[in-house]
N, C-alpha and C positions, 0 to 999 in steps of 0.2 A: 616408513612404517606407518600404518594405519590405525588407528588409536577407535574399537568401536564405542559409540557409546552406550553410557549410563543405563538408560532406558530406551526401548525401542520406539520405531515412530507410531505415534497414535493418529498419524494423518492417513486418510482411507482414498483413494483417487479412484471415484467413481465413475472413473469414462468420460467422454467427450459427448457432447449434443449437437448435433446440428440441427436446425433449423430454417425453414426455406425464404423464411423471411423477419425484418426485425421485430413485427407485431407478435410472430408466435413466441419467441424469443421472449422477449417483454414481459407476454400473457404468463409463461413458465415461471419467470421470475419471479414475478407476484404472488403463483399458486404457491411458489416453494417455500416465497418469506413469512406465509399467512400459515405454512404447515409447520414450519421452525418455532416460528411466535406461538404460537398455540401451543407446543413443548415448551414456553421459558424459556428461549434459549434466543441470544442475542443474534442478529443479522448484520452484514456489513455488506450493501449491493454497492459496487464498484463500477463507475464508468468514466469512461474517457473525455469529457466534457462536459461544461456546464449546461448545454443544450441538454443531452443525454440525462445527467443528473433530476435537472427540472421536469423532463419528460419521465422519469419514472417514479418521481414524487406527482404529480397527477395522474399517471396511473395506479400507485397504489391509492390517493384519496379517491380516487372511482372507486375501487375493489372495496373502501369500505378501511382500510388500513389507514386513518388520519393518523395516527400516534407514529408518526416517522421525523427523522429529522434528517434537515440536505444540509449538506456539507461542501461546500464550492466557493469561487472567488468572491461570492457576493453575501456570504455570511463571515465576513474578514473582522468585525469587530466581538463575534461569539464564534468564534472558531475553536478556540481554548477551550469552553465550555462545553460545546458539543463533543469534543475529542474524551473528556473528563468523563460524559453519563454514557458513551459509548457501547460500551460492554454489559452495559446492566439487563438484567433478565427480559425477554418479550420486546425489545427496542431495536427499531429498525432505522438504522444511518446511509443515507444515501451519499456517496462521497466520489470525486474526482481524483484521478490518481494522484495529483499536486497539492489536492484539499489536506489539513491537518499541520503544515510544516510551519517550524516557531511557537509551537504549543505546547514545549515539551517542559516547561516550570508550570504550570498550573494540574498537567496532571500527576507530576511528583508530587505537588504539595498533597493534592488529594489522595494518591495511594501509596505514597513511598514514604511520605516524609524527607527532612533532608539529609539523612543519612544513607538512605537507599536512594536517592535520587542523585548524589554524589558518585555515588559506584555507578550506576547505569549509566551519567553524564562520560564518567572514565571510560568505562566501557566503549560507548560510541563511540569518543574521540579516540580511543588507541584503533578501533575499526577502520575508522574514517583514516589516522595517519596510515596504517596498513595497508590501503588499499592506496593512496594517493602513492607510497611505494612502489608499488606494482606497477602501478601506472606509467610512475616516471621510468622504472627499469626499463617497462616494455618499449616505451619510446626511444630510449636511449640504445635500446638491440635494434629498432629500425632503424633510427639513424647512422650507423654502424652501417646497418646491410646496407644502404643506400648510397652511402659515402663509397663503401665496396663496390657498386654497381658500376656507379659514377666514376671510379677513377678506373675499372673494367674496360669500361666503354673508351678512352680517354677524351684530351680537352676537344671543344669544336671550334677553336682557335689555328 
């Protein structure tokens, strides 16, 4: 049974971009985070390496957008930190899909306290066992079929 929820999605999927090359791409970026910031309204550009990353933190200080902060392996000692003002109005975080992880007590303290930070800790770890669940069933139904295959086939003795 399907249980809908509470409140419907507030999330809008505005289509797909392609782009013919990764400059124009970039250039859009930029235009987009400078039209968001100008609303107050917080940015989060995601890329897949620290190349990447670096490279669209000096693109936007060309455009004129220095008030950014990068997020990647080589800001490991303010990682915490950056993760914390993340969210706040006009701030633009440049961050690597693997940036941010082990950060997760400095921004309880900051917005949860530790009472809320206690629940959301539960929270994840019953996620995280759930899913290592899943995990182990699905393999343990492969090994089953394989074993099945396997004695299908019989020995090559």
């Amino acid at each position: 049974m399907k249980i809908p929820p509470h409140r419907g999605l507030r999330r809008r999927h505005l289509g797909t971009a392609l782009y013919k090359n990764a400059d124009q791409k970039w250039r859009r970026v930029i235009e987009r985070a400078r039209e968001v910031t100008q609303a107050g309204r917080p940015v989060l550009v995601g890329t897949r390496s620290v190349a990447a990353s670096e490279e669209v933190s000096a693109r936007l200080t060309t455009a004129g957008l220095s008030q950014h902060t990068v997020l990647n392996a080589r800001q490991d000692r303010t990682e915490a930190e950056i993760v914390a003002q993340a969210g706040q109005p006009s701030r633009i975080t440049v961050a690597t899909d693997m940036a941010g992880r082990g950060t997760f007590g400095l921004v309880i303290q900051r917005f949860g306290g530790a009472k809320q930070g206690e629940l959301l800790r539960r929270r994840a770890q019953y996620r995280a066992e759930r899913q290592h669940a899943r995990t182990r069933l699905d393999t343990m139904a492969q090994d089953r079929r394989l074993q099945k295959q396997l004695a299908f086939a019989g020995s090559s003795e």
